[in-house]
C-alpha positions as CSV (number, residue, x, y, z in Angstrom):
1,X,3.1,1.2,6.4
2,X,1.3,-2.5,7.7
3,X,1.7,-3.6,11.4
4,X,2.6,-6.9,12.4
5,X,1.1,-8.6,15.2
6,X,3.0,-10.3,17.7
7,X,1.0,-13.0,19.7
8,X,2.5,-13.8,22.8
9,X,2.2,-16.6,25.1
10,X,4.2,-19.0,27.6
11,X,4.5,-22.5,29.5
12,X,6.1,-23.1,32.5
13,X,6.9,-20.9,35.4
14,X,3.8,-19.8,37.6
15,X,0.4,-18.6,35.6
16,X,-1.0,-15.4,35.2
17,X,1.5,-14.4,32.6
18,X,2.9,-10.7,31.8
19,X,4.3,-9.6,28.2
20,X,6.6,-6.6,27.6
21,X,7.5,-6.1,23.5
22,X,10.3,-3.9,22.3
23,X,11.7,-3.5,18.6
24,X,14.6,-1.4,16.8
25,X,16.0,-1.6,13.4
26,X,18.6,-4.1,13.3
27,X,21.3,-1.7,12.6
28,X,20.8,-0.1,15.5
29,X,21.4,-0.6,19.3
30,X,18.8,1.5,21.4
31,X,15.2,-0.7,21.9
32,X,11.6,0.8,21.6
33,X,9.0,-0.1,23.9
34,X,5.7,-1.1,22.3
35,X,4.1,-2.6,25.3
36,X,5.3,-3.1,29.3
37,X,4.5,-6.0,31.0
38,X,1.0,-6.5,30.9
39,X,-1.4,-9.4,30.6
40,X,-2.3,-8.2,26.6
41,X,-0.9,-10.8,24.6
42,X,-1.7,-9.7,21.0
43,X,0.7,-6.5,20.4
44,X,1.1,-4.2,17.5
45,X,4.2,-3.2,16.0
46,X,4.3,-0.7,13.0
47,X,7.9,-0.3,11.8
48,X,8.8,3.0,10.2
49,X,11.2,2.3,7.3
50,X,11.8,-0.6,4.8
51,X,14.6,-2.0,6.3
52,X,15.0,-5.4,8.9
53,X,14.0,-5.1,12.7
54,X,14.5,-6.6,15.6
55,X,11.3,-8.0,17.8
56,X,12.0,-9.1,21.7
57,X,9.1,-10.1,23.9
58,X,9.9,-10.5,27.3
59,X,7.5,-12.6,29.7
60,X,7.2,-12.5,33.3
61,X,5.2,-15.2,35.7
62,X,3.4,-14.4,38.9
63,X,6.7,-15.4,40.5
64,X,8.6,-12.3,39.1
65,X,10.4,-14.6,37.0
66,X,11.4,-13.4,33.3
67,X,12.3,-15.0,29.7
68,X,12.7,-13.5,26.7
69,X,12.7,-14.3,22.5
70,X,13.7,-11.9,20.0
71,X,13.2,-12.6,16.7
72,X,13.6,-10.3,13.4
73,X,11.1,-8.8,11.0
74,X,11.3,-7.9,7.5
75,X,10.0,-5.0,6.6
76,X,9.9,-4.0,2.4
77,X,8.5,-1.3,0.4
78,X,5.0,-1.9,-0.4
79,X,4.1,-3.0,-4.0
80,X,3.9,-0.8,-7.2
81,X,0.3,0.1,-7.2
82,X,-2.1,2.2,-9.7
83,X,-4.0,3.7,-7.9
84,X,-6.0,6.1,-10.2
85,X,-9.7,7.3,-10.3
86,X,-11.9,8.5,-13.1
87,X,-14.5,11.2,-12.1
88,X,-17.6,9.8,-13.4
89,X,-18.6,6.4,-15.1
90,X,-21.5,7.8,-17.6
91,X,-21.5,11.2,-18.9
92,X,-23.8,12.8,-21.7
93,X,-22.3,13.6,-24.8
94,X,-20.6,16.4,-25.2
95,X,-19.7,16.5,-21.3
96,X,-15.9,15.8,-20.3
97,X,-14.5,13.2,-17.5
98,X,-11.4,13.7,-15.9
99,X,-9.0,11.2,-15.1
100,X,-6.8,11.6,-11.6
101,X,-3.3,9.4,-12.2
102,X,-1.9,8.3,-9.0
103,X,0.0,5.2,-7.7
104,X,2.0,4.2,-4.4
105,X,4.8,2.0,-4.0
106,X,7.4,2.6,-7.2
107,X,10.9,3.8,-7.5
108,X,11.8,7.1,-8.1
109,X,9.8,9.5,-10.4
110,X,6.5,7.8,-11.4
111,X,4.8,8.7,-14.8
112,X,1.5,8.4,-16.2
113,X,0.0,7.7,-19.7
114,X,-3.1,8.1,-20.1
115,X,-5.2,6.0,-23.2
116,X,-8.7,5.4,-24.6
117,X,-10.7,3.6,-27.3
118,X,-14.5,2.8,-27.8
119,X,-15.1,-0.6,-26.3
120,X,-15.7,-2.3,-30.1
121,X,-12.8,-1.1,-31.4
122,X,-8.5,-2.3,-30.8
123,X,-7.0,0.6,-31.5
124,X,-6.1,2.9,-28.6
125,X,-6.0,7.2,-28.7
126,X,-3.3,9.1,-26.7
127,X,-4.8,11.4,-24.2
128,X,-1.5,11.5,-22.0
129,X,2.0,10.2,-23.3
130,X,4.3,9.5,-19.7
131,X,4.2,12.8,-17.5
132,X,4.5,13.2,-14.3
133,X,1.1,15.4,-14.9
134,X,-1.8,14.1,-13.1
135,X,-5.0,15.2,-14.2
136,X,-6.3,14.5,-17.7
137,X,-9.2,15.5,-19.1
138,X,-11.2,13.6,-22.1
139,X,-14.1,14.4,-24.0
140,X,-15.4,11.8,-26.0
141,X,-16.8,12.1,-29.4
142,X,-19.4,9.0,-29.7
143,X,-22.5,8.0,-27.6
144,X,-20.9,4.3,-27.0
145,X,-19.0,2.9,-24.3
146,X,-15.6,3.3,-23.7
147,X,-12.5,1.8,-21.9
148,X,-9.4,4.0,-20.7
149,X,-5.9,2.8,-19.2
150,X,-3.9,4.7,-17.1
151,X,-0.4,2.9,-17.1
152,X,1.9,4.4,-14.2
153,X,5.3,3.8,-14.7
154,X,8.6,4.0,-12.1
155,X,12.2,5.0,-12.4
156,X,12.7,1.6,-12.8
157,X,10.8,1.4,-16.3
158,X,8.0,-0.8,-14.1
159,X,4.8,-0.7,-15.2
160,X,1.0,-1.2,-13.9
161,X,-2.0,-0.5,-14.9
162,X,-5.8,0.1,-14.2
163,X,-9.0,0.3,-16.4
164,X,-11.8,2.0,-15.9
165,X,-14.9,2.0,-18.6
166,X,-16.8,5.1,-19.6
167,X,-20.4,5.1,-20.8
168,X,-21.7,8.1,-23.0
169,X,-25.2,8.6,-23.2
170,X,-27.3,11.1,-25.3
């Protein structure tokens, strides 16, 4: 999903300089063009899958004469991340907030648990065991503050988490 930036640039031969940038996965043979030959020398390449690819810039001199350099690229899944939001962070007692599980990154089926406790106190409450359901909804029962996790767990049994804290008023 990032691009990497390839900064070209040469010695030798005659000045102004031209850059041309292709790429391909490394398992395959056909090239991509990012960029003919022109004089911009800072060129974006966003790969499409998590897999290794293949860079070659190519530069040409005033004199029509070329070189080239390829050079590979890793490209790997983005990180596990928890990525979840909570609707408000005060409510009024008696008044619910609603807790949207999400993550990105992760293997497989990711799963959400859902927890909170009043800020004072070490012993969590279950609002969500893992599910692959989403949206929880909590109503708290005490005019204090209050902390919630949401723990989002892969295929892989990896977990991560994020907290959010809750203030109820009166």
């Amino acid at each position: 999903g990032n691009s990497a930036t390839v900064t070209a640039s040469a010695t030798g031969g005659k000045a102004p300089y031209q850059y041309a940038v292709y790429y391909k996965k490394s398992s395959n043979t056909a090239w991509s063009k990012v960029q003919d030959y022109s004089t911009n020398a800072k060129i974006s390449v966003k790969p499409s899958a998590a897999v290794p690819y293949d860079v070659l810039v190519k530069v040409k001199d005033s004199k029509g004469n070329i070189v080239r350099t390829t050079f590979n690229l890793k490209v790997e899944k983005a990180g596990f991340t928890n990525t979840s939001k909570l609707s408000a962070e005060s409510i009024k007692l008696g008044s619910s907030v609603t807790v949207t599980a999400s993550s990105t990154g992760g293997s497989g089926t990711v799963k959400y648990g859902v927890y909170y406790k009043k800020e004072s106190k070490d012993t969590w409450t279950t609002a969500q065991s893992y599910s692959t359901t989403k949206t929880v909804t909590i109503k708290p029962g005490a005019v204090v503050t209050y902390d919630i996790c949401v723990k989002a767990k892969d295929s892989s049994d990896k977990i991560v988490k994020k907290y959010f804290q809750l203030k109820v008023t009166k």
